[in-house]
C-alpha positions as CSV (number, residue, x, y, z in Angstrom):
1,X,0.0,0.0,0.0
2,X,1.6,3.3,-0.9
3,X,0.9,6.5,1.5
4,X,1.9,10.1,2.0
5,X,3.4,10.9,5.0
6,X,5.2,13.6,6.9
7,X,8.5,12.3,8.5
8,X,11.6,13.7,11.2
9,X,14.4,11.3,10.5
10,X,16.2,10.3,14.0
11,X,18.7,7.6,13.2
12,X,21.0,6.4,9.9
13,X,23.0,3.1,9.6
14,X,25.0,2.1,6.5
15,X,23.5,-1.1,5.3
16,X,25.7,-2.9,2.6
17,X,27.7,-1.1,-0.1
18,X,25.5,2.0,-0.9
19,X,22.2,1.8,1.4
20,X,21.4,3.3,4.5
21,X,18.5,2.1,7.3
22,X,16.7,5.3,8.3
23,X,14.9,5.3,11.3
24,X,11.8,8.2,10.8
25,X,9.1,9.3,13.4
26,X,6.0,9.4,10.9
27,X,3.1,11.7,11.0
28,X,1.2,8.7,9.9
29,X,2.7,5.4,11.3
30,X,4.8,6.7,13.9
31,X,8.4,5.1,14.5
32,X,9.4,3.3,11.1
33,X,12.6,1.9,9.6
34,X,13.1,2.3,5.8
35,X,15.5,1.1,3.8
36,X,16.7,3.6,1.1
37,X,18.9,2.3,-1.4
38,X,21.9,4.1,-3.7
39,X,22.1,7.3,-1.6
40,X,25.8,6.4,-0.4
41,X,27.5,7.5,-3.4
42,X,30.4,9.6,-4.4
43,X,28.0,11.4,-7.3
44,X,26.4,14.5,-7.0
45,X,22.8,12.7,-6.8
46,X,24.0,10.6,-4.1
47,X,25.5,13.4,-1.9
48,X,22.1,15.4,-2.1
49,X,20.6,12.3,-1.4
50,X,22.5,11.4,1.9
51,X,22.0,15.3,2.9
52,X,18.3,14.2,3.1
53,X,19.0,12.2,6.1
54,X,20.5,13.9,8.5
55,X,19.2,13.5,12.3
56,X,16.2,16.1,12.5
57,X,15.6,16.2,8.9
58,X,11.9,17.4,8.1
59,X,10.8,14.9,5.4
60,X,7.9,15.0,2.8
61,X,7.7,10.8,2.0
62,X,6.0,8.4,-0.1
63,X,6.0,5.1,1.4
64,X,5.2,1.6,0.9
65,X,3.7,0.8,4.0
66,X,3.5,-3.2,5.0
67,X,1.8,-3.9,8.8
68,X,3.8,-6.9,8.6
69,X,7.3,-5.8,7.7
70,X,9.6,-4.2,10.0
71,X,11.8,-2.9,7.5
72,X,9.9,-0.5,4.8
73,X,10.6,0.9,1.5
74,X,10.5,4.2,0.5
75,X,9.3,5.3,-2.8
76,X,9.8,8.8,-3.0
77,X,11.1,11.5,-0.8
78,X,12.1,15.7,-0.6
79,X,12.4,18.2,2.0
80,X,9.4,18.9,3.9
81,X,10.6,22.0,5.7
82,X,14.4,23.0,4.9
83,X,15.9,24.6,7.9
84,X,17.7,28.0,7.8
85,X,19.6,27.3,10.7
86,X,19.3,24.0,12.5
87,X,21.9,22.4,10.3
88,X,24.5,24.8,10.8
89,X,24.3,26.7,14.2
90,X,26.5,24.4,16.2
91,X,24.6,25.8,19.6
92,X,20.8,24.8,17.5
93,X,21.8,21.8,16.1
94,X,23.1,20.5,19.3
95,X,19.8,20.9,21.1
96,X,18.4,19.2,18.3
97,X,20.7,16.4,18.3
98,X,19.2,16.4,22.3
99,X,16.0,16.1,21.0
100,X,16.1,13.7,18.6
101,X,18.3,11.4,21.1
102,X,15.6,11.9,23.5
103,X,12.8,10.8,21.1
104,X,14.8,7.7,19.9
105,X,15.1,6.9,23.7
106,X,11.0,7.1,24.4
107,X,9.8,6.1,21.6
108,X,9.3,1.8,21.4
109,X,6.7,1.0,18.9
110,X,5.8,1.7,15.6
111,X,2.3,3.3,16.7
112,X,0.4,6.3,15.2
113,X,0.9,9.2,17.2
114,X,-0.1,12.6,15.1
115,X,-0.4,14.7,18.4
116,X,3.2,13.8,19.8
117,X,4.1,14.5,16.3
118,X,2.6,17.8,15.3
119,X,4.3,18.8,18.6
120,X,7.5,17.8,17.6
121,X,7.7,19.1,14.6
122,X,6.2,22.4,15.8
123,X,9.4,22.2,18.1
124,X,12.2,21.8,15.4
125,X,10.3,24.9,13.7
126,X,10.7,26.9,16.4
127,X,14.1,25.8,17.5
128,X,14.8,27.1,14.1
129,X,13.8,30.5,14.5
130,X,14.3,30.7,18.1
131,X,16.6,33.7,19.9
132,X,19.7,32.8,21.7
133,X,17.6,32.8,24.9
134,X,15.2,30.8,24.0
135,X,17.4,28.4,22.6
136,X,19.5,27.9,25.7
137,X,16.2,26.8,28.0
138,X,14.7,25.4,24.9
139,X,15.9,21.4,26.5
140,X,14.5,21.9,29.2
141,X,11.3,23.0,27.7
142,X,11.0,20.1,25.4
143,X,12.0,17.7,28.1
144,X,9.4,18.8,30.5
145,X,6.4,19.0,27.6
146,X,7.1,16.0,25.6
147,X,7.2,14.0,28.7
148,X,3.1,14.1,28.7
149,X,3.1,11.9,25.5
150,X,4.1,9.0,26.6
151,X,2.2,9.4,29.7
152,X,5.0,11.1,31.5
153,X,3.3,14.0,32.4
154,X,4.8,15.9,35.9
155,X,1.8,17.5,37.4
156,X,2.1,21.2,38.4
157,X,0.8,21.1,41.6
158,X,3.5,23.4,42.8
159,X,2.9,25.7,45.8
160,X,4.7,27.7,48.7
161,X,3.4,24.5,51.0
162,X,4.3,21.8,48.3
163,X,7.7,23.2,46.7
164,X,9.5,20.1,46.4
165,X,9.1,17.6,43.0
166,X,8.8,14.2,43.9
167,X,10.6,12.7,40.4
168,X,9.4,8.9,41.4
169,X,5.8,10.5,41.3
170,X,5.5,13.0,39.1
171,X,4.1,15.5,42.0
172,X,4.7,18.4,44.0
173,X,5.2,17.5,47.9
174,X,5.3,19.3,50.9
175,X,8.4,16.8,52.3
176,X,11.3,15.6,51.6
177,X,10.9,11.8,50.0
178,X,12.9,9.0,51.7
179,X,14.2,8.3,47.8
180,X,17.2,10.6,46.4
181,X,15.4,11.6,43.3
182,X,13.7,15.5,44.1
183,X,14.2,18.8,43.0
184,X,13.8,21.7,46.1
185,X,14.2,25.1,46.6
186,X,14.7,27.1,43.6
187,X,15.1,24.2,41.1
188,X,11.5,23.2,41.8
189,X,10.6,26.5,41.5
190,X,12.1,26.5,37.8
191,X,10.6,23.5,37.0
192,X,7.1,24.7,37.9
193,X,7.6,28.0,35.6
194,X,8.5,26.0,32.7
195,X,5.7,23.6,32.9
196,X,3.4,26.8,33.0
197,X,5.4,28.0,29.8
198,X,2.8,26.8,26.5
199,X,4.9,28.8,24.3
200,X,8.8,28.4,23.4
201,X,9.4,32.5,23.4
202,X,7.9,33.1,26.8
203,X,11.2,30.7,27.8
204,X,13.0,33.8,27.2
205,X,11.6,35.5,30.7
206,X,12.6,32.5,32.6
207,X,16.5,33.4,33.7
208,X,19.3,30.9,34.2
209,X,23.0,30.3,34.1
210,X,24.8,27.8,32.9
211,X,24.9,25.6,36.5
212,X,21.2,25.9,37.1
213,X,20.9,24.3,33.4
214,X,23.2,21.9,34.1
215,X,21.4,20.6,37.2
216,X,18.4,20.6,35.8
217,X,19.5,18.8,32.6
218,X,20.5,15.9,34.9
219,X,17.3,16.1,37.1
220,X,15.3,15.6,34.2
221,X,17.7,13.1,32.4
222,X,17.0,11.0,36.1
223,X,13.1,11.9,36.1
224,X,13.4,9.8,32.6
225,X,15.6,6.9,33.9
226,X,13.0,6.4,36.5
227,X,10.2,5.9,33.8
228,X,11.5,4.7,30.9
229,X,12.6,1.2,30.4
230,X,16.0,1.3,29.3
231,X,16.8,4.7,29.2
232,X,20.4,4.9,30.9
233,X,22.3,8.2,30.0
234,X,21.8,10.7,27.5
235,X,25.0,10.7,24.9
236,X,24.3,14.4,23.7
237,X,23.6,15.7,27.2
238,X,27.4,16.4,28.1
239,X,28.2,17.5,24.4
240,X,25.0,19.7,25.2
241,X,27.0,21.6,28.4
242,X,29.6,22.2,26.8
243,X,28.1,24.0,24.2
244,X,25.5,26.2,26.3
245,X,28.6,26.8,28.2
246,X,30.4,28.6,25.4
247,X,27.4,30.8,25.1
């Protein structure tokens, strides 16, 4: 069956002499591996090609689509939205790299999720456009928010009485849990304000430094750990530091 879909590409392999295996979060279908043959070649075709693929890409596919198969087939496939910056902004891109490391990490099954979607994408636009402000908190952002769609969700329930985040449950308590894993003072504070942020440029009122992010960053990595099978440690979250650092 062939479909149109929309497509952010999160993984490459090579596969043989000339293939790649793309792994794509679809609009349609949600996570999907394709295998895309001839692109890893030293011609001009091939190199535009490959260029497709890069982690974060915004893709405009037509697919052969097989419930049965694990590995699909692309027919056709172009640029859905070509980035101005995201590719070459070395603080952008490696928030995107974050983002795209944290989807891989959360995302299991190949199910239809157009919501989670729409607010990804929405996220890479942005990102794209985004002032240096918003840029640096913009992890934190899409950490916090993205969380809710795989059922994630950390209620804000913060108060003056209940100012600590429980990370094991996902609330706002009034005392310290027995377990290690809580944010207090100031850092639940933070936490609460960019829950309540809905859009990526009010992220520009909320002011941090590079230590606060850093802690935070962690926290969050950990809040993930706890609920996500698997998850271990973020490979782009130190690579991450050192970049916001610079800036």
């Amino acid at each position: 069956m062939i479909d149109k879909t929309k497509g952010i590409v999160l993984r490459t392999v090579k596969y043989g002499e000339t293939s790649i295996i793309v792994a794509i979060f679809t609009e349609l279908f949600g996570l999907q591996s394709y295998l895309v043959n001839g692109v890893r070649t030293s011609s001009k075709k091939g190199s535009y090609k490959a260029n497709l693929f890069q982690p974060a890409a915004i893709l405009d596919l037509v697919v052969y689509h097989n419930e049965l198969k694990n590995l699909q087939r692309l027919k056709e496939f172009g640029w859905g939205h070509l980035y101005q910056h995201i590719f070459f902004n070395v603080l952008k891109n490696s928030v995107a790299l974050f983002m795209v490391e944290l989807l891989q990490k959360c995302l299991k099954q190949p199910e239809s999720n157009p919501d989670l979607y729409h607010f990804v994408e929405d996220a890479f636009l942005y990102l794209d456009e985004a002032d240096e402000p918003v840029v640096a908190n913009f992890p934190l952002y899409f950490a916090l928010h993205v969380a809710s769609f795989f059922g994630l969700r950390i209620q804000d329930n913060y108060s003056e009485q209940r100012s600590i985040l429980d990370m094991q449950e996902g609330i706002f308590v009034s005392t310290q849990p027995r377990h290690p894993h809580f944010l207090d003072g100031e850092y639940g504070y933070i936490t609460s304000q960019l829950l309540k942020t809905m859009q990526p440029y009010e992220l520009q009122q909320i002011k941090l430094n590079q230590e606060k992010r850093k802690i935070l960053l962690h926290a969050y990595q950990t809040f993930y750990a706890l609920h996500v099978q698997e998850f271990n440690t973020m490979k782009t979250l130190p690579v991450l530091q050192t970049i916001l650092a610079g800036n």
